[in-house]
ROZAVO-673236 format. One record per residue (C-alpha): residue in one letter; x, y, z. Coordinates in Angstrom, 1 decimal, always signed. Layout:
! ROZAVO-673236
<site 'A' <X Y Z>>,
...
***
This chain:
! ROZAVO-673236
<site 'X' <-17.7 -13.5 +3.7>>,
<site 'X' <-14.7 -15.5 +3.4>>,
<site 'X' <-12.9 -13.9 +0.4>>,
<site 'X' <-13.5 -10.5 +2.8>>,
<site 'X' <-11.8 -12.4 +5.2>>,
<site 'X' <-9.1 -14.2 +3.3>>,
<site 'X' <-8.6 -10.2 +1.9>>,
<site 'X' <-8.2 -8.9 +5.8>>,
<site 'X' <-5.9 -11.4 +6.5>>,
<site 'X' <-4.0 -10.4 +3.3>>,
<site 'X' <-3.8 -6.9 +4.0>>,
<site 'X' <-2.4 -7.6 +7.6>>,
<site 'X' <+0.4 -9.8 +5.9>>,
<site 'X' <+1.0 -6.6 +3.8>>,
<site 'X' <-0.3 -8.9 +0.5>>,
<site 'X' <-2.1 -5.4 -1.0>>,
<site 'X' <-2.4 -6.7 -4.6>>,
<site 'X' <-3.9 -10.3 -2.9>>,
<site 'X' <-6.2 -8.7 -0.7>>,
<site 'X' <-7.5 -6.1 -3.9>>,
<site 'X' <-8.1 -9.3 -5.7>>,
<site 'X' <-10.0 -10.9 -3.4>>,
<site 'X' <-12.3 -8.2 -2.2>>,
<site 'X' <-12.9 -7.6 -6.0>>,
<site 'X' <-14.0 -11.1 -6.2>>,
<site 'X' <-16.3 -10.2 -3.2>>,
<site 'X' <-18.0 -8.0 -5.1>>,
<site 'X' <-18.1 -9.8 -8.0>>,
<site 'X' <-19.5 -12.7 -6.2>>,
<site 'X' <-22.8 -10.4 -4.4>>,
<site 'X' <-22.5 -6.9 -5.7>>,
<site 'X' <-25.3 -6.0 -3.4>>,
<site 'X' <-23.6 -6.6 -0.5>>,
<site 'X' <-21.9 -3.1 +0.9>>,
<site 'X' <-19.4 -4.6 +3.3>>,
<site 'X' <-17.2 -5.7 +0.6>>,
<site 'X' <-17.0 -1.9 -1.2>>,
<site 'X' <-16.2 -1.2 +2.4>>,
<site 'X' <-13.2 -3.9 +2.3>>,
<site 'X' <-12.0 -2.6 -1.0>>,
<site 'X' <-12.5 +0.8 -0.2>>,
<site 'X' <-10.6 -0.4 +3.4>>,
<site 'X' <-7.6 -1.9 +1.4>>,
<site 'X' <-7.1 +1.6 -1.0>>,
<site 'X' <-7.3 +4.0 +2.1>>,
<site 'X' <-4.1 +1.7 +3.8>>,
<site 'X' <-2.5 +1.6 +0.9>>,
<site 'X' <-2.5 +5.6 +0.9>>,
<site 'X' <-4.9 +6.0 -2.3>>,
<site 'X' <-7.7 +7.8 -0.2>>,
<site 'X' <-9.4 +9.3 -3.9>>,
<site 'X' <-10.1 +5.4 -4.7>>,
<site 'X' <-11.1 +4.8 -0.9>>,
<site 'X' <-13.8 +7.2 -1.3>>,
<site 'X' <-14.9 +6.0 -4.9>>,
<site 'X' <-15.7 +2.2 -2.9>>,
<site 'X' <-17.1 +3.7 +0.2>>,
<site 'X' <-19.3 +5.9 -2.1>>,
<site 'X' <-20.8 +2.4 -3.6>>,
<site 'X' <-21.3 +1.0 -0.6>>,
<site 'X' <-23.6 +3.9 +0.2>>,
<site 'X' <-25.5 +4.0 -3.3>>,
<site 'X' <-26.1 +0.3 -2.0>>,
<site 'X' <-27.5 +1.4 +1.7>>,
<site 'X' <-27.1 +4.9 +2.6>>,
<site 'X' <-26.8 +4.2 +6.3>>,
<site 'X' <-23.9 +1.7 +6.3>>,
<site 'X' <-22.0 +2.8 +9.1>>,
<site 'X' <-18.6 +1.4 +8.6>>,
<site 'X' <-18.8 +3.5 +4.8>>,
<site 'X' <-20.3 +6.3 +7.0>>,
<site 'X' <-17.0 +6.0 +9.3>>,
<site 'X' <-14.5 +5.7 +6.9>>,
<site 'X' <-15.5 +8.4 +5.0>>,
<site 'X' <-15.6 +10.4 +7.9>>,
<site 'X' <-12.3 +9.5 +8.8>>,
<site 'X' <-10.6 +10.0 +5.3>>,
<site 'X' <-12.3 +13.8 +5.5>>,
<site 'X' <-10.2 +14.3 +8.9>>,
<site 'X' <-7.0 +12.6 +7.5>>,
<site 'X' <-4.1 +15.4 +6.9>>,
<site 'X' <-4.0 +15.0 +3.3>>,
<site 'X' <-8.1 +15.7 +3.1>>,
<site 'X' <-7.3 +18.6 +5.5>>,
<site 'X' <-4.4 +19.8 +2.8>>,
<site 'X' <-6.5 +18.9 -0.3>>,
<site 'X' <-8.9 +21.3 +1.1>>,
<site 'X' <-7.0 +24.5 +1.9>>,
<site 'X' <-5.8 +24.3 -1.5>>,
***
């Protein structure tokens, strides 16, 4: 829980390639654990890389399929205006 921490407190400084780090670490530290694919996933959608966004929030759901904050952010990512322009294409 603290490396997802230390990485939310990067991303608010604007640290991207910090916070990516330490979230990776997260998962390399308890790859069961879904909340930190939902941190990385978190970081990517921020950062405007939705494609890699969904890749971590689909992980987190192979982990538990009822993890609401993957649930939500996936969700939200399918209402963002890109999605909406990715689609109509």
């Amino acid at each position: 829980e603290s490396l997802l921490t230390q990485a939310r407190a990067a991303t608010a400084k604007g640290e991207v390639e910090l916070a990516l780090r330490l979230a990776q670490s997260a998962i390399v530290a308890d790859p069961a654990r879904p909340t930190s694919y939902v941190a990385l996933g978190d970081i990517h959608a921020a950062a405007g890389q939705p494609d890699y966004a969904r890749n971590y929030y689909d992980a987190a759901l192979e982990i538990d399929p009822q993890e609401p904050a993957a649930l939500k952010a996936i969700s939200a990512l399918d209402r963002s205006p890109a999605a909406t322009a990715n689609a109509a294409r």
